[in-house]
VEXDODO-399359 format. One line per 5 residues: their letters; for each residue x, y, z of N, C-alpha, C. Coordinates in nm, 2 decimals, m for minus. Layout:
// residues N
a	X:Y:Z:X:Y:Z:X:Y:Z | ...
// end
This chain:
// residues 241
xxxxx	m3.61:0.36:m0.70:m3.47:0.37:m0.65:m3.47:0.42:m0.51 | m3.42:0.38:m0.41:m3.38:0.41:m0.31:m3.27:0.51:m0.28 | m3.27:0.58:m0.13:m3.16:0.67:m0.12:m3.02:0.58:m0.10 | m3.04:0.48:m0.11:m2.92:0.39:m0.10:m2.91:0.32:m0.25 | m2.97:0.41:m0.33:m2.93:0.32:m0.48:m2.96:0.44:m0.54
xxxxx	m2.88:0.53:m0.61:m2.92:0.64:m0.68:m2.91:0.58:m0.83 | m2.88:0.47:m0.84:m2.90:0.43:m0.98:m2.95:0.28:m0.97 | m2.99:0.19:m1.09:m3.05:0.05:m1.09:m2.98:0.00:m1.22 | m2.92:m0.08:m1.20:m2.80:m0.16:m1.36:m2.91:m0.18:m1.42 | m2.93:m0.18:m1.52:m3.00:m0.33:m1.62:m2.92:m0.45:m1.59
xxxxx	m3.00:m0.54:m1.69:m2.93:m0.69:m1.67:m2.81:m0.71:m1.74 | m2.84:m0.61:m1.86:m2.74:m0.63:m2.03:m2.58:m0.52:m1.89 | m2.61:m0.44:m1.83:m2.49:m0.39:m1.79:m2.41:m0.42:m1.67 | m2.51:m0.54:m1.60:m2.44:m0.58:m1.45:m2.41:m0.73:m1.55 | m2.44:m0.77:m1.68:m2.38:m0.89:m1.76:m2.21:m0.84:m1.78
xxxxx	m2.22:m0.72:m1.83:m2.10:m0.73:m1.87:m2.03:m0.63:m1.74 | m2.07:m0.60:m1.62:m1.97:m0.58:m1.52:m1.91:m0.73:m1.51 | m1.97:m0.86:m1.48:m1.95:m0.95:m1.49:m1.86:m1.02:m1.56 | m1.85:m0.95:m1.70:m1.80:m1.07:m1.80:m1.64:m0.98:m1.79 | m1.62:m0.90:m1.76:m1.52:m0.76:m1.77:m1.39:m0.85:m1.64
xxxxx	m1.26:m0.80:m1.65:m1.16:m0.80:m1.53:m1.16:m0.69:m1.49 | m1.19:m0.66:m1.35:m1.16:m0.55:m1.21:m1.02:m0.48:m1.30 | m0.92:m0.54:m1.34:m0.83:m0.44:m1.39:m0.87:m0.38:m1.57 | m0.96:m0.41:m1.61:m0.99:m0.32:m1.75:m1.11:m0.23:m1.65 | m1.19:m0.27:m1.62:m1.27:m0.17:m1.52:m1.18:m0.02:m1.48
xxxxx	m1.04:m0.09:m1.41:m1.01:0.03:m1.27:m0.89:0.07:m1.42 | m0.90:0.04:m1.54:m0.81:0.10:m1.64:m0.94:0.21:m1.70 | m1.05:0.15:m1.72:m1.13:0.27:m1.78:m1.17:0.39:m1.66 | m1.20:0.34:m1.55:m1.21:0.44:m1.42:m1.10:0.53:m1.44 | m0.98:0.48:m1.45:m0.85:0.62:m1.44:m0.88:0.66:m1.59
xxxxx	m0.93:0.65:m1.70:m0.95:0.75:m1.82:m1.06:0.85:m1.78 | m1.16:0.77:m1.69:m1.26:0.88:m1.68:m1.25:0.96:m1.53 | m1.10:0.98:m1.49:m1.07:1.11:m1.42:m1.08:1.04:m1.21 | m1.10:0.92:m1.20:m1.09:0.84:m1.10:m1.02:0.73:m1.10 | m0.87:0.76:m1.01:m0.76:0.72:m0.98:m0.75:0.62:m0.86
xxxxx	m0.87:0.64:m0.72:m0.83:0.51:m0.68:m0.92:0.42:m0.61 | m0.96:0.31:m0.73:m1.07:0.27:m0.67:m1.09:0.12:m0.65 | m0.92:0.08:m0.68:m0.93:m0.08:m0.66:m0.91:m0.07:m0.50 | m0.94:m0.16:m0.44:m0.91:m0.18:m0.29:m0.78:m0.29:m0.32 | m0.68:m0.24:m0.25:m0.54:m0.28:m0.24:m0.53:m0.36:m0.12
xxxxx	m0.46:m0.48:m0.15:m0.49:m0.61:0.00:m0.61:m0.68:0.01 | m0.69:m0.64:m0.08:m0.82:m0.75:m0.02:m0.85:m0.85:m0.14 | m0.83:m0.94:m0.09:m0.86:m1.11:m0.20:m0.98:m1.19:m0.14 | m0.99:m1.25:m0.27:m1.10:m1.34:m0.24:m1.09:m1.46:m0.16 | m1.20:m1.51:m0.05:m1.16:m1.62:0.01:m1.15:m1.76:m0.10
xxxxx	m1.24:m1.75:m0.22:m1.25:m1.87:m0.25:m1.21:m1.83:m0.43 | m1.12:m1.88:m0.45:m1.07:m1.84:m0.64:m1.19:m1.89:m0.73 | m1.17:m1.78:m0.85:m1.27:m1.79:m0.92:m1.42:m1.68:m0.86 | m1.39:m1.64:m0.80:m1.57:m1.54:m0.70:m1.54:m1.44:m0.84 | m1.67:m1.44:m0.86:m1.71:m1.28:m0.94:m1.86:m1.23:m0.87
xxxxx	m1.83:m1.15:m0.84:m1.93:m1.03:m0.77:m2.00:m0.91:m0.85 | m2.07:m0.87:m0.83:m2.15:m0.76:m0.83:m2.24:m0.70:m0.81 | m2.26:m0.56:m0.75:m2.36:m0.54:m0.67:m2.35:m0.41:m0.62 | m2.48:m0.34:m0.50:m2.47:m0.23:m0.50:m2.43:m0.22:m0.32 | m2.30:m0.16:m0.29:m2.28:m0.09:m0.15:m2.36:m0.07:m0.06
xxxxx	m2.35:m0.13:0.01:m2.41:m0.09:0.17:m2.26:m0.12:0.25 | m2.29:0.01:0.37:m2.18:m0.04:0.44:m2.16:m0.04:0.63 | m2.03:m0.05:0.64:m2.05:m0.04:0.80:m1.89:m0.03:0.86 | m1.93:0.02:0.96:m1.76:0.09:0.97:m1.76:0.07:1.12 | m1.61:0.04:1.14:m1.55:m0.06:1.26:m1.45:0.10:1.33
xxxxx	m1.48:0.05:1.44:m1.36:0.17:1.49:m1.26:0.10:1.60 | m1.14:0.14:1.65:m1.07:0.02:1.76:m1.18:0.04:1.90 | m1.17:m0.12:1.94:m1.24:m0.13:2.04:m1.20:m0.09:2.17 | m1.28:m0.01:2.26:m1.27:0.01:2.38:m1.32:m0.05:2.48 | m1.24:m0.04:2.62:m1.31:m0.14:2.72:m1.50:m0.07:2.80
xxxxx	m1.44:0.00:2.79:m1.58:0.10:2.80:m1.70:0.08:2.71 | m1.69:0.06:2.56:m1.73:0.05:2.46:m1.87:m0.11:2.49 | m1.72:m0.14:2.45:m1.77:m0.29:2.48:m1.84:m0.34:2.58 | m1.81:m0.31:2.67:m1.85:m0.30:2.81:m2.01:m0.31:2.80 | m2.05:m0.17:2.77:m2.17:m0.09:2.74:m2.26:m0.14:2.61
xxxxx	m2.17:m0.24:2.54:m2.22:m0.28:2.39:m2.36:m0.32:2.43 | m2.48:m0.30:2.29:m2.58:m0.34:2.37:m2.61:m0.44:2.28 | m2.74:m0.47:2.33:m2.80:m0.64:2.29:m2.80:m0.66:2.11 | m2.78:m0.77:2.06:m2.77:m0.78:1.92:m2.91:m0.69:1.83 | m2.95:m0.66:1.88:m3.08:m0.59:1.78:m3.09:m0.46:1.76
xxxxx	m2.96:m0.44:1.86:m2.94:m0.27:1.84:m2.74:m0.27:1.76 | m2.69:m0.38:1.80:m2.54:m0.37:1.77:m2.55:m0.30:1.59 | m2.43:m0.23:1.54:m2.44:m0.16:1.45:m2.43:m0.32:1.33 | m2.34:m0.34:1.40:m2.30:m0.48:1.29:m2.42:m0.58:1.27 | m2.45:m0.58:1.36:m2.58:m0.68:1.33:m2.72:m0.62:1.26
xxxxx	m2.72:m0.54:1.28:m2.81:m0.41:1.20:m2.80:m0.41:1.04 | m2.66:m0.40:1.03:m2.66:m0.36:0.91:m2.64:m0.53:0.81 | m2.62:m0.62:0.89:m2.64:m0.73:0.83:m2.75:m0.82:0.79 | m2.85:m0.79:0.89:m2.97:m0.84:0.87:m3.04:m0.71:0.79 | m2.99:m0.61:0.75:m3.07:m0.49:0.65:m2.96:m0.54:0.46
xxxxx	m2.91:m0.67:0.48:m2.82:m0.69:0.39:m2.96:m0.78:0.29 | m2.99:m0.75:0.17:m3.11:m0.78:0.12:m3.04:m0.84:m0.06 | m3.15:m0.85:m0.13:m3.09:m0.86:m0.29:m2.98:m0.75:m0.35 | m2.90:m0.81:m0.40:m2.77:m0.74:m0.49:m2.71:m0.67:m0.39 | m2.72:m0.63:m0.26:m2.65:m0.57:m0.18:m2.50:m0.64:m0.15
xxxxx	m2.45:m0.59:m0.16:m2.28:m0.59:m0.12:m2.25:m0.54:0.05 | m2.22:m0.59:0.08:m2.15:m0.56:0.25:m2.03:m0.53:0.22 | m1.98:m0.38:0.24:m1.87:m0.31:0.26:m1.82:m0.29:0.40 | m1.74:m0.32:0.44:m1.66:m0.31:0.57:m1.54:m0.27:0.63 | m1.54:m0.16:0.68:m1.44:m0.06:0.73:m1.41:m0.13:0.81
xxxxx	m1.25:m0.22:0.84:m1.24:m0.28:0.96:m1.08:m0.22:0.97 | m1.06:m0.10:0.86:m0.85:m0.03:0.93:m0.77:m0.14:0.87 | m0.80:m0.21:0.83:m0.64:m0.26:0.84:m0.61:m0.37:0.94 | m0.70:m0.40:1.01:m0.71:m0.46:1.16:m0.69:m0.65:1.13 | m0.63:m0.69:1.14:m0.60:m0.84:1.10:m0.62:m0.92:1.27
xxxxx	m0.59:m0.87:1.40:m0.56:m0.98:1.47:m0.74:m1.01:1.53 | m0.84:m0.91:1.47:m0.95:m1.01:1.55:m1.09:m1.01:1.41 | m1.14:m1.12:1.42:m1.21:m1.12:1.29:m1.41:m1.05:1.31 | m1.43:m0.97:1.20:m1.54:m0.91:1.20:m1.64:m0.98:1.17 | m1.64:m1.09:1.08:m1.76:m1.17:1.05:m1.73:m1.30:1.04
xxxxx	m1.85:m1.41:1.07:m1.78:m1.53:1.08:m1.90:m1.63:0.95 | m1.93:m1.78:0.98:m1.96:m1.85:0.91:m2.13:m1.79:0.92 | m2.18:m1.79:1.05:m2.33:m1.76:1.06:m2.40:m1.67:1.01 | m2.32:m1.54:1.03:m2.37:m1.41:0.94:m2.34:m1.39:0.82 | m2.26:m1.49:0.80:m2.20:m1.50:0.63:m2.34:m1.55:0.59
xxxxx	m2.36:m1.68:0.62:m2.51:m1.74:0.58:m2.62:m1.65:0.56 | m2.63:m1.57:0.68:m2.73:m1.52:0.65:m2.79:m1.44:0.56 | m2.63:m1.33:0.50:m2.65:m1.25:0.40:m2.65:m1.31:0.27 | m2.57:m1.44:0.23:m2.60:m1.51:0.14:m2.75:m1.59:0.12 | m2.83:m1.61:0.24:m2.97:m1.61:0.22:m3.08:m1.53:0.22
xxxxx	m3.02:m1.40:0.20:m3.09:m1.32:0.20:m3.11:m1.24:0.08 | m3.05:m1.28:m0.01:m2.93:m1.29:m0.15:m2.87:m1.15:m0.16 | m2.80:m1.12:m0.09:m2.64:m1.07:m0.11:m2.62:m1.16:m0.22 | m2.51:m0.99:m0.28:m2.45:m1.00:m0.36:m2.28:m1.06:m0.35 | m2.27:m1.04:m0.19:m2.11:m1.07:m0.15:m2.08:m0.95:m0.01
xxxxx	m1.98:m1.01:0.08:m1.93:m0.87:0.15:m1.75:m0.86:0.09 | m1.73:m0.77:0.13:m1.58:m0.71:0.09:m1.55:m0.63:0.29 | m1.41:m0.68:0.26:m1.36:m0.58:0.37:m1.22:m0.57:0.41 | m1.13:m0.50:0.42:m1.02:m0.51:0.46:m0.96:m0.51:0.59 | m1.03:m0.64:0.69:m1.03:m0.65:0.77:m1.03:m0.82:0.75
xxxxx	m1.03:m0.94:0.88:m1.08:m1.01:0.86:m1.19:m1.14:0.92 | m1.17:m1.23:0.87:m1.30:m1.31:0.85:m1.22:m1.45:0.97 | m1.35:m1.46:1.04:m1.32:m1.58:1.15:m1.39:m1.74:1.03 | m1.38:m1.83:1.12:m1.49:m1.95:1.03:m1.43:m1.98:0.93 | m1.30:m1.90:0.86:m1.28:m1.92:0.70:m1.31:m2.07:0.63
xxxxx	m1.30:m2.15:0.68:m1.31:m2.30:0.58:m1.46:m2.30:0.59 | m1.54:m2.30:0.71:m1.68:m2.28:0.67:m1.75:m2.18:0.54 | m1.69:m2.02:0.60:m1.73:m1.96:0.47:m1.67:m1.99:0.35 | m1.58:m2.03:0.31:m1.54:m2.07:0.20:m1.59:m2.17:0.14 | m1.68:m2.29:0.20:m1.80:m2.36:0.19:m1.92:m2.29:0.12
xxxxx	m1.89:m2.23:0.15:m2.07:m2.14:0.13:m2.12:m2.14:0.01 | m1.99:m2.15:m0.09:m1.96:m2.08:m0.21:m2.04:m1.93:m0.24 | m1.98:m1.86:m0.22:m2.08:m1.70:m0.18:m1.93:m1.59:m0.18 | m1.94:m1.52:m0.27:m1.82:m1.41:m0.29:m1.81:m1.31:m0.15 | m1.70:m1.38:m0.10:m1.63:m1.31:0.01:m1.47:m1.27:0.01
xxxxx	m1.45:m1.10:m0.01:m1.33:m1.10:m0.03:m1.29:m1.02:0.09 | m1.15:m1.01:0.11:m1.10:m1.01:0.30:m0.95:m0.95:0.27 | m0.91:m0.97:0.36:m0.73:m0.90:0.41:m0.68:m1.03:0.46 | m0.73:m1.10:0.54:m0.70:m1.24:0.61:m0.81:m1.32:0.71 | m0.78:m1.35:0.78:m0.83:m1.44:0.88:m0.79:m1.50:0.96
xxxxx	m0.87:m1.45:1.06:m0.81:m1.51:1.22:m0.91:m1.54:1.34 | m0.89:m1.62:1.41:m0.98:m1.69:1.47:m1.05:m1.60:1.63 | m0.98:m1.52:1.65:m1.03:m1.41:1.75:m1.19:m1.34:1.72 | m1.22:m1.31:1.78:m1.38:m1.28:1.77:m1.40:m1.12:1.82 | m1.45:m1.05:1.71:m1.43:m0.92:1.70:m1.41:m0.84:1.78
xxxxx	m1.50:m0.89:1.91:m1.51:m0.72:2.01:m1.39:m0.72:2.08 | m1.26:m0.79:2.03:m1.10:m0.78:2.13:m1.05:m0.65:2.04 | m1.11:m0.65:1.91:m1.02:m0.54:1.82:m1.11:m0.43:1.77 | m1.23:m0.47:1.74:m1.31:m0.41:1.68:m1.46:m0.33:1.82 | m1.52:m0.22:1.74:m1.67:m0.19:1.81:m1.71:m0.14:1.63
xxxxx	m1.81:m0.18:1.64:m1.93:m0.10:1.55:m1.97:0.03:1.58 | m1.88:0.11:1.49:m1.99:0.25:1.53:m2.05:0.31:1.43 | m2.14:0.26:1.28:m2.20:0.33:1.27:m2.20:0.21:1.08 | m2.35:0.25:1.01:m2.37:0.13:0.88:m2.41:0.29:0.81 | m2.43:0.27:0.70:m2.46:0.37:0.54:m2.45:0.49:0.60
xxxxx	m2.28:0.53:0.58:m2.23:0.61:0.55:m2.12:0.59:0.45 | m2.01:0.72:0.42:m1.92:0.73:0.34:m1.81:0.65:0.44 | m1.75:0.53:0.39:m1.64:0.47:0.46:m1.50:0.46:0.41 | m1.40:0.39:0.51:m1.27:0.38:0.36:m1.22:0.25:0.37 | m1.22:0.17:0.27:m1.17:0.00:0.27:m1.05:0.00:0.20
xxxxx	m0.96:m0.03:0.26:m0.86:m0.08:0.20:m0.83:0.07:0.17 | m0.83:0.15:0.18:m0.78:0.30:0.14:m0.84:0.38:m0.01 | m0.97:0.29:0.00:m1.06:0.36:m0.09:m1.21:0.38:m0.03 | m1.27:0.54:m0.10:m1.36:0.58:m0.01:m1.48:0.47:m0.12 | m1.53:0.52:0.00:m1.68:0.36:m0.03:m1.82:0.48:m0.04
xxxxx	m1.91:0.46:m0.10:m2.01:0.52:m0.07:m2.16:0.43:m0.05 | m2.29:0.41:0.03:m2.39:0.37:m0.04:m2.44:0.38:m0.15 | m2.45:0.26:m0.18:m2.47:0.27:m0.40:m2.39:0.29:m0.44 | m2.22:0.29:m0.43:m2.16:0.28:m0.51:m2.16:0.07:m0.56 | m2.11:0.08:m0.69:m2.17:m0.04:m0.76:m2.01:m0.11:m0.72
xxxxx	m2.02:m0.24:m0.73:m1.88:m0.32:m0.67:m1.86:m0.44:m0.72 | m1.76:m0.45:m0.79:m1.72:m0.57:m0.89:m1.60:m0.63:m0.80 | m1.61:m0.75:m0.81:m1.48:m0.83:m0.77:m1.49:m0.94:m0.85 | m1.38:m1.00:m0.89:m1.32:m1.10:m0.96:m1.23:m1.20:m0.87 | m1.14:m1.21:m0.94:m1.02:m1.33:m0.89:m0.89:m1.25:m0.87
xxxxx	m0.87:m1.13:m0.90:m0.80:m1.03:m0.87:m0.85:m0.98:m0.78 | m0.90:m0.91:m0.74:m0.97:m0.84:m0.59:m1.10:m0.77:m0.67 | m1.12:m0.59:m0.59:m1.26:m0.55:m0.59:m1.23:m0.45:m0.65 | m1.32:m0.37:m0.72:m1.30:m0.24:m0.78:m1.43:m0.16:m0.71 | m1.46:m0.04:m0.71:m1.55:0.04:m0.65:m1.57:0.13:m0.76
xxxxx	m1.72:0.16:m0.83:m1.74:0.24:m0.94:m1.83:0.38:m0.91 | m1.80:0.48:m0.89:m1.94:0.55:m0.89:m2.04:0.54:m0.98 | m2.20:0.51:m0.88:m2.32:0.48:m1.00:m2.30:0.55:m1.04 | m2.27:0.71:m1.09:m2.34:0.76:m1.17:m2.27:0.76:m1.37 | m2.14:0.66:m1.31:m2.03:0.66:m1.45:m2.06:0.47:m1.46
xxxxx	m2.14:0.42:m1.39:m2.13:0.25:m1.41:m2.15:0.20:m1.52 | m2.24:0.26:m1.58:m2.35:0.24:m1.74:m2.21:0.29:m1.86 | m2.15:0.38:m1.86:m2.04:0.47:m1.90:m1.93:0.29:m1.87 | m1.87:0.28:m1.73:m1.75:0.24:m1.80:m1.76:0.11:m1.78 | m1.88:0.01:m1.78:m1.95:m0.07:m1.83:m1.91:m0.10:m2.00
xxxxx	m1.93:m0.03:m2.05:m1.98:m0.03:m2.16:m1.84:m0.01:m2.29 | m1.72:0.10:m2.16:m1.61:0.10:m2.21:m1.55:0.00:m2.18 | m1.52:m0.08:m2.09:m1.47:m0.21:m2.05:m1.49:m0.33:m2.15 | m1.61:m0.31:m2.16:m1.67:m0.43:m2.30:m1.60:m0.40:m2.35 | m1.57:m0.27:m2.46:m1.51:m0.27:m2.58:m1.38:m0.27:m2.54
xxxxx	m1.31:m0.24:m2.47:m1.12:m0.28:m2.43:m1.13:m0.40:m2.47 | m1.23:m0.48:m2.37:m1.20:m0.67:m2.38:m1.22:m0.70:m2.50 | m1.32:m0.67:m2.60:m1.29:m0.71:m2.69:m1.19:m0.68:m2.77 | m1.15:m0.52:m2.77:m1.02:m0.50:m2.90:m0.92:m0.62:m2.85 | m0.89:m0.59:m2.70:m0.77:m0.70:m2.63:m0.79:m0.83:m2.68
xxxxx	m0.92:m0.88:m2.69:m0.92:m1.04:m2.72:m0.90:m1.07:m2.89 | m0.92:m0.97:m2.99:m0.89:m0.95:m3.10:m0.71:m0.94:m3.09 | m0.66:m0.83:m2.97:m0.49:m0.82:m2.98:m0.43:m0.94:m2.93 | m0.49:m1.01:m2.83:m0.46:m1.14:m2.79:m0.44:m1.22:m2.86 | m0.54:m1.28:m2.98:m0.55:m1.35:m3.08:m0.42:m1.37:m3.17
xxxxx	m0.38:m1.21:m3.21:m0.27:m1.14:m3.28:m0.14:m1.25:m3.24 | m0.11:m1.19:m3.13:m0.02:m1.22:m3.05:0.02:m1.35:m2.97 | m0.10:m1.47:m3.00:m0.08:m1.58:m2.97:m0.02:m1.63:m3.15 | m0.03:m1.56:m3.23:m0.01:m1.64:m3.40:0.11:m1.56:m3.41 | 0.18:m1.49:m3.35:0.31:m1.46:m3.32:0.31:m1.31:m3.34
xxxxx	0.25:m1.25:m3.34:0.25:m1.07:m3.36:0.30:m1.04:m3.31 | 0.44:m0.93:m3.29:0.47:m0.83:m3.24:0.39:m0.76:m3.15 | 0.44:m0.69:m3.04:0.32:m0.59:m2.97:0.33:m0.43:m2.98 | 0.45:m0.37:m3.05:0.45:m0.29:m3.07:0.35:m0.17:m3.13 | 0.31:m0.25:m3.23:0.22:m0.19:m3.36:m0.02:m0.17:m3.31
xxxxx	0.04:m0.31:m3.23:m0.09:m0.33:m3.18:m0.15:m0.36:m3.07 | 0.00:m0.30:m2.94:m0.07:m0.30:m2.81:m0.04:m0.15:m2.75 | m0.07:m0.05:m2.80:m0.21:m0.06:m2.79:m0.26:m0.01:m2.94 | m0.31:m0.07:m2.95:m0.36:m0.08:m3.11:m0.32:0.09:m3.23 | m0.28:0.03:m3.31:m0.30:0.18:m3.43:m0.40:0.17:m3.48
xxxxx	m0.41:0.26:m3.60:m0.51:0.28:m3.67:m0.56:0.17:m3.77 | m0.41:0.11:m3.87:m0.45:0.00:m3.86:m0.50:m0.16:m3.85 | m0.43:m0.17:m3.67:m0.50:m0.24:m3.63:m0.65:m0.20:m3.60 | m0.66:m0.11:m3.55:m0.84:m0.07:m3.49:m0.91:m0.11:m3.61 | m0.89:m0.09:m3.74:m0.96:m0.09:m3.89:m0.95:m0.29:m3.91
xxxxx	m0.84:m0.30:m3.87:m0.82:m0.48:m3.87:m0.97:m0.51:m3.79 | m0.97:m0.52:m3.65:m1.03:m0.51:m3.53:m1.18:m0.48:m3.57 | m1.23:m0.35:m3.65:m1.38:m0.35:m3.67:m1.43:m0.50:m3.77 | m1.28:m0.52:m3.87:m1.36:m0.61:m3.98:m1.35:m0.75:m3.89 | m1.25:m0.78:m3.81:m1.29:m0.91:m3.72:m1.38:m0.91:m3.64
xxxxx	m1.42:m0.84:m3.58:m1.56:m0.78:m3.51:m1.69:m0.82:m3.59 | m1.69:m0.74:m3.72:m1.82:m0.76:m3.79:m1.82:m0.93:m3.81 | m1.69:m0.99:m3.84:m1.72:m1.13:m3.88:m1.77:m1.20:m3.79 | m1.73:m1.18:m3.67:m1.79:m1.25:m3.57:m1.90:m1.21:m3.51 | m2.02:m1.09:m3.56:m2.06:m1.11:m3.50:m2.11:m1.05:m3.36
x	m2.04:m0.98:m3.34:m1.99:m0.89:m3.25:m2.03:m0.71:m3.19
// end
């Protein structure tokens, strides 16, 4: 493990980050005492993306003429640093404010991280190139897109630290799920934990779903009684489950 991975999924638990919705995730996150960790405003470029993976990140501050000015050669720039250090299962988290009119990343460095095998970048900022990256097929989730080219809004000042996207704090290695709803942010050290509680929501839910498509009321069994839950183990065991 790395100081940028204080934890490592299994396969059996980055399966079912996977198989789970970002909203039963960020419903088991608020039972276990963590309230805000969906990133609010950021969608995916291309419908249907499911993500997952471990945080790395990089954080944008407004640009200055001085800044810029002085910016130095791409082998030192922070952004480009932290993109070519973008490796397997890694996630690109990106502090870009809220900043919509100039874009942080475009089609080429999208490439790159996707061949580098990234897991996806996230940012609440946005993305130049979009119809190219959206080609890619490669989980990129954003705020918008615009065709301005970063250094008019943005400077890089600094990759793996604590950042804030979308108005949730980010950490290296924290674990990062996105769907078709947006992203959720988990701390490693509860992933394994509400992993595992997410499974079982989806399933009681797809047991209450069932209910409820053959005409059930929802009163009795959303959120389930006692005996539904007792219903729910014995359809469980038949299936299998």
């Amino acid at each position: 493990m790395s100081d940028l991975r204080p934890v490592t999924l299994s396969p059996a638990t980055k399966q079912k980050l996977l198989s789970v919705s970002t909203a039963t995730l960020t419903s088991q996150l608020i039972n276990a005492g963590f309230r805000n960790t969906f990133l609010t405003g950021v969608y995916p470029l291309t419908p249907g993306s499911r993500m997952v993976g471990y945080a790395v990140t990089l954080r944008f501050v407004p640009a200055r003429e001085d800044l810029v000015a002085a910016s130095k050669a791409p082998r030192d720039s922070q952004q480009r640093l932290a993109i070519e250090a973008v490796g397997p299962e890694d996630v690109l988290v990106v502090e870009a404010r809220g900043e919509l009119r100039g874009a942080i990343i475009g089609d080429i460095l999208a490439m790159k991280m996707k061949m580098a095998g990234g897991a996806g970048v996230v940012t609440d900022g946005a993305f130049r190139d979009s119809p190219a990256c959206a080609a890619l097929e490669w989980p990129i989730y954003l705020s918008g897109v615009n065709a301005n080219r970063s250094n008019l809004y943005h400077y890089p000042a600094g990759r793996n630290e604590i950042i804030s996207c979308a108005g949730v704090a980010i950490c290296p290695g924290d674990i990062i799920v996105g769907d078709g709803e947006g992203v959720v942010a988990i701390p490693p050290q509860i992933a394994v934990q509400i992993a595992d509680a997410a499974y079982e929501q989806e399933l009681r839910e797809q047991y209450i779903m069932e209910l409820v498509s053959a005409g059930a009321g929802t009163i009795d069994i959303y959120p389930p009684n006692e005996a539904t839950l007792a219903a729910f183990q014995q359809w469980r065991q038949a299936k299998g489950l």
